[in-house]
C-alpha positions in Angstrom: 41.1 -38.0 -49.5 44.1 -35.9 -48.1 43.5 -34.1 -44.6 43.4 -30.7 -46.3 40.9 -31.7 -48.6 38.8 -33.2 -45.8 39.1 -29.9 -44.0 38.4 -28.3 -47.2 34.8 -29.8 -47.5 34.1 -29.1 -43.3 35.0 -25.6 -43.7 32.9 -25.3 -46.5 29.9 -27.2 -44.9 30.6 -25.1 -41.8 30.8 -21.6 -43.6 27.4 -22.4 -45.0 25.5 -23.3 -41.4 26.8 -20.3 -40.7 25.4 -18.1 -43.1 21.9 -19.7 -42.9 22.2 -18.9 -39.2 22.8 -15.3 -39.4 20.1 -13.3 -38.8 21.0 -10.5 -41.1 22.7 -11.1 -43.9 24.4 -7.8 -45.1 25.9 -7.6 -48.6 29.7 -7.5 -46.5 28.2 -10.7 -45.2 27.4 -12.4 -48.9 30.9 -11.1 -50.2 32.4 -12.8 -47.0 30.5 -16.1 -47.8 31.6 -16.2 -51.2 35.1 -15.5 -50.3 35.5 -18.1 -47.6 33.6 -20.8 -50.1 35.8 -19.8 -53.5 38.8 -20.0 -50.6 37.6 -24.0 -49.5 37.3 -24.5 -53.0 40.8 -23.7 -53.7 42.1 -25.7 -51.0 40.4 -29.0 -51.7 41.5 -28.4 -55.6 45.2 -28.1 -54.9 45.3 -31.0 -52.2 42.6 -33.5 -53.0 41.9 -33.1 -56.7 43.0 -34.9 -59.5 45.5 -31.2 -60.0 47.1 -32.3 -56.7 47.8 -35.5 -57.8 49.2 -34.7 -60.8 51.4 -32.4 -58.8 53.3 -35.2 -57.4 54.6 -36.0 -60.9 54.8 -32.5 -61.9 57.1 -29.4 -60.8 55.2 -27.3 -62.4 51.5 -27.8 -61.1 53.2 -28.9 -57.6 54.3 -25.4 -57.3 51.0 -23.5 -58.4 49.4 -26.0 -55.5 52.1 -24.3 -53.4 51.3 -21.0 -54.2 47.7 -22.0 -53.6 47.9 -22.9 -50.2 50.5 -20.7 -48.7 49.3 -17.7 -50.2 45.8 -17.7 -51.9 43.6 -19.8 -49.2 45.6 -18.1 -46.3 44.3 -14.4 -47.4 40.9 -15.7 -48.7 40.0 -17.6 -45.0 41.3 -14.3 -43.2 39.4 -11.9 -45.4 36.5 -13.5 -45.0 36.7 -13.3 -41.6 36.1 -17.4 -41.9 37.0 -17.8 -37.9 35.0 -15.0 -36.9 31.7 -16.5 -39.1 32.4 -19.9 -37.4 30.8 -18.5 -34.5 27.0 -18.7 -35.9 27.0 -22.4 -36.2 26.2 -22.1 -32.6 22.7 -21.2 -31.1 22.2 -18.2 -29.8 22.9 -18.9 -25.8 25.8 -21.7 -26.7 27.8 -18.9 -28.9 27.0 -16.3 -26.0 28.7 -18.5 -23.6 31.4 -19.4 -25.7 32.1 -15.4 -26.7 32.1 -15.1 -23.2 34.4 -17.6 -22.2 36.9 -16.6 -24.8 37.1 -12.6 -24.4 36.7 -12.6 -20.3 36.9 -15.8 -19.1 39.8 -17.1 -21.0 43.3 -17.2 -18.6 45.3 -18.3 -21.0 46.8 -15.6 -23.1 49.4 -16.2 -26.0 52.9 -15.3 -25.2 54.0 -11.8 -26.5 57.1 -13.7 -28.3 54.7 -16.3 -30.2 52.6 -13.3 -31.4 55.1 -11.3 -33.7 54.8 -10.9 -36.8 58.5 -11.0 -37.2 58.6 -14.8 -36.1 55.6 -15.0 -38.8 57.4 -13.7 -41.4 60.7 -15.8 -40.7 58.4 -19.0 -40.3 56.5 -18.8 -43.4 60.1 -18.1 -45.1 61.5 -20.9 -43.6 59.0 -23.3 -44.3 59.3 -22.1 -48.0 62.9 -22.6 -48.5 63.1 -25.6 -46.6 60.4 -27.5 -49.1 62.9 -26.6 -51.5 65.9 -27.7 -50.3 66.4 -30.7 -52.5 66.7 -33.5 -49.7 63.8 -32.2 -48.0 61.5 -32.2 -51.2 62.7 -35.4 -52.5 61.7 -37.1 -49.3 58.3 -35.5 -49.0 57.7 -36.0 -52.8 58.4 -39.9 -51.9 56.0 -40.3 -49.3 52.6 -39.3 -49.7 51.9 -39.2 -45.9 54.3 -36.8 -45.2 53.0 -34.1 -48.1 49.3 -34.8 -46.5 50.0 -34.4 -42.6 53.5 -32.5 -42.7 54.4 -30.2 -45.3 50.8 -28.8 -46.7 49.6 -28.3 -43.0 52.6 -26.0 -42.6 52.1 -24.4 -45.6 48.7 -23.2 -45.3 49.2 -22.3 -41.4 52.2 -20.8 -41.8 50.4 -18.4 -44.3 47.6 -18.1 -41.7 50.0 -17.2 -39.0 51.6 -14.9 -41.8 48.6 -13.1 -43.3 46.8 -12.5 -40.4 49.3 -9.7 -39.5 48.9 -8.1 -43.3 44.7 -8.5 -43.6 42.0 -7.4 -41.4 39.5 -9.7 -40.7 36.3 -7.3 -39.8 35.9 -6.5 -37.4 39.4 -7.4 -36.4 41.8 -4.4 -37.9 45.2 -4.6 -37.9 47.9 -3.2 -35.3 51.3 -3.5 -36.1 53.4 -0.1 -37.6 52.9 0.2 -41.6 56.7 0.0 -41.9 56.6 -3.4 -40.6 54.2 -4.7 -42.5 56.0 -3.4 -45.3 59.2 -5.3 -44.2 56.8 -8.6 -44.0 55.6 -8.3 -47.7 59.5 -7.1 -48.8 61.2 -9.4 -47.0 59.0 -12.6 -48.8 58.7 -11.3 -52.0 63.1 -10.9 -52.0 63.2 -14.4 -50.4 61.0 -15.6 -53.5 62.9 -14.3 -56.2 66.2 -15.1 -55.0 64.5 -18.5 -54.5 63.4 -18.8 -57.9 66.5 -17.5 -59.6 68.6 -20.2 -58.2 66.3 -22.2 -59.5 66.1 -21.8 -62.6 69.7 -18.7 -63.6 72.3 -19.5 -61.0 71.8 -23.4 -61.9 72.1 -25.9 -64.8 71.5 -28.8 -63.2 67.6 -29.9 -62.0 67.6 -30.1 -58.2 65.2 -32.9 -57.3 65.9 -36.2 -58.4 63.0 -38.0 -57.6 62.0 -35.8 -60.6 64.6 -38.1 -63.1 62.9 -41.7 -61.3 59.7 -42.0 -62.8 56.0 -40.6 -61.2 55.8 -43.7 -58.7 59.0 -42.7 -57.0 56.9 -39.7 -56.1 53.6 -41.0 -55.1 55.2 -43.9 -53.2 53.5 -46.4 -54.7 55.6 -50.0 -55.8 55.2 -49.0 -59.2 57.8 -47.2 -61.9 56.3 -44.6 -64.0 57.5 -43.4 -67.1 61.2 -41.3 -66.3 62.1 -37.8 -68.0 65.5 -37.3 -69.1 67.7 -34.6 -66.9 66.6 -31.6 -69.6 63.4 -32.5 -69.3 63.5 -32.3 -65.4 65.4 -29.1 -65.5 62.8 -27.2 -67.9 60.5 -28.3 -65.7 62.1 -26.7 -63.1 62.7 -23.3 -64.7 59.0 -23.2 -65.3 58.6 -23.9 -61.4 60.4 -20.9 -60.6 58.6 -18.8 -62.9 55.6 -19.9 -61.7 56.8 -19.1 -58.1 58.0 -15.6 -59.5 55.3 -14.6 -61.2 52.7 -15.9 -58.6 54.2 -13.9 -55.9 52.6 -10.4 -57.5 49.0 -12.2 -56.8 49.8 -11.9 -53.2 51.8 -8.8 -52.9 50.7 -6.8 -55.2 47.4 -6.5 -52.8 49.0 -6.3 -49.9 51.3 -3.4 -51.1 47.9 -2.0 -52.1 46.4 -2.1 -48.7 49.2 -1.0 -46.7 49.5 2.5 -49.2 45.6 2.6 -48.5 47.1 2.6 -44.8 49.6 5.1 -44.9 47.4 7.4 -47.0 44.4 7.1 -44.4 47.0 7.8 -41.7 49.2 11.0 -43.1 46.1 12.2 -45.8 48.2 11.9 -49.0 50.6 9.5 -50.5 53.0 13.1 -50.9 52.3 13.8 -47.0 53.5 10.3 -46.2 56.4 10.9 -48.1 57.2 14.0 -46.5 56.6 12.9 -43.1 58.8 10.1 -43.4 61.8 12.5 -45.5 61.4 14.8 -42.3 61.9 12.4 -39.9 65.2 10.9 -41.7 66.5 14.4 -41.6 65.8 14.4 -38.6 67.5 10.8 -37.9 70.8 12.7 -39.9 71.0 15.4 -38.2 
C-alpha cells in the first residue's frame, strides 16, 4: 500500500480512539469526527485505491487525485480540528503532561519567516506548477516510488501548511489580515487557471510523453501497455485542465465564503466593509 494510504488508515484508526475517549461528545464533536473520517477516506481513495492506480495511466483521474489531496483532505484534516482530537488518544495524566510540555515547556519556537502564510502560498503554488512541468511529471509518472514518498507527501502538506492560514481549527481561529487571506485564495485560483489554459488553449500539442508510451511506462513496471495516439493524449489533457479548473471553485469558493463571513463580522455589513475600505483608498489618494 502507498505511504499515504497507510497513513490514511492510522489516521482514521487514531481519529476513532479518540472519539471513544472523549468524555463528552458534543454534536461540534460528531460533525468533527465525521469530517476527519470522510477526509482519511478520501486520502486512502486517491492514493491507495484501485482510482489511484488507474491515475497513473490516466490524466484525467491523476488530476482529480491531485485535487484531492492538495485541496480536499488538507481543509477536511484542519476543519476537523484532526491534530487537536489526536490529543484524546492519550490518558488523562499522559495528555496533561504532554499539553504541558508543548504550550510552556516547549523552547523551541518556529521561526517567524517559516510561519508566513506568504511562503505558504508561494509553496503550495510551486509545488503545483512544478508537477506539471513536463520533465518533472514524466519522471514521477515513471517511477512509482517517487509519486508515493515525494510528490503526494508535498502535495497534501503543502496544502496543510497552506490551509491552515485560511481555516480555523476550533479552538484555534485565525490571525492573519482578511486582505491577505484574500491574496492566498486569489493568487492560487489565477495560478490554476493560467495553469490550465496552457494546458489545454495556448497549446496543441500534449505535454507528457510518458502519456504516448503505453500505461507501464507509468507505473514502472517491465511491461508495455497498450499506447494512445498523440490526439488521444492531448484530449486527455484538455479534460485535465478542466478538471483542474473547475475543481478549483470546490476549494475557493468556501474560502471566499468564509473570509466575507470575516469581513462582515468585523465592519457589521458587507456595504460597511465596502465603505471602509473606499475611505481608506481615498484616503491612500489624497
Amino acid at each position: 500500500m502507498a505511504p499515504l494510504g497507510v497513513v490514511a488508515v492510522l489516521g482514521a484508526m487514531l481519529a476513532t480512539v479518540a472519539y471513544v475517549r472523549r468524555g463528552a461528545r458534543s454534536r461540534r464533536v460528531t460533525l468533527q469526527y465525521v469530517l476527519a473520517l470522510t477526509s482519511w477516506a478520501l486520502l486512502w481513495f486517491a492514493t491507495a485505491s484501485s482510482f489511484a492506480k488507474d491515475g497513473m495511466t490516466n490524466l484525467p483521474d491523476h488530476m482529480i487525485g491531485h485535487v484531492i489531496v492538495m485541496f480536499l483532505v488538507p481543509m477536511g484534516l484542519i476543519g476537523s480540528a484532526s491534530g487537536r482530537s489526536g490529543w484524546w488518544v492519550l490518558g488523562t495524566t499522559q495528555r496533561r503532561q504532554v499539553l504541558r510540555w508543548w504550550y510552556v515547556g516547549r523552547q523551541w519556537r518556529t521561526p517567524k519567516w517559516l510561519a508566513s502564510p506568504i511562503l505558504a502560498a508561494v509553496l503550495l503554488n510551486a509545488v503545483m506548477v512544478a508537477a506539471h512541468v513536463p520533465r518533472v511529471f514524466d519522471s514521477v509518472m515513471e517511477h512509482t516510488w517517487a509519486m508515493d514518498w515525494l510528490m503526494e507527501p508535498a502535495f497534501l502538506l503543502s496544502g496543510l501548511f497552506f490551509f491552515h492560514y485560511l481555516i480555523p481549527a476550533p479552538p484555534r481561529g485565525i490571525r492573519i489580515r482578511l486582505r491577505l487571506q484574500l491574496f492566498m485564495v486569489l493568487v492560487t485560483m489565477l495560478e490554476m487557471l493560467i495553469m490550465a489554459m496552457a494546458m489545454s488553449i495556448f497549446t496543441k500539442a500534449a505535454w507528457y510523453s510518458v502519456m504516448l508510451r503505453g500505461s507501464g511506462a507509468m507505473t514502472g513496471m517491465n511491461m508495455s501497455g497498450p499506447a494512445i495516439t498523440v490526439a488521444q493524449a492531448f484530449h486527455q489533457q484538455q479534460l485535465a485542465a478542466a478538471i483542474l479548473w473547475v475543481c478549483g471553485d470546490f476549494w475557493a469558493v468556501p474560502c471566499l465564503v468564509l473570509i466575507t463571513r470575516r469581513l462582515v463580522m468585523r465592519d457589521g455589513s458587507l456595504f460597511a466593509a465596502l465603505d471602509r475600505q473606499s475611505a481608506r483608498m481615498s484616503g491612500l489618494s489624497v
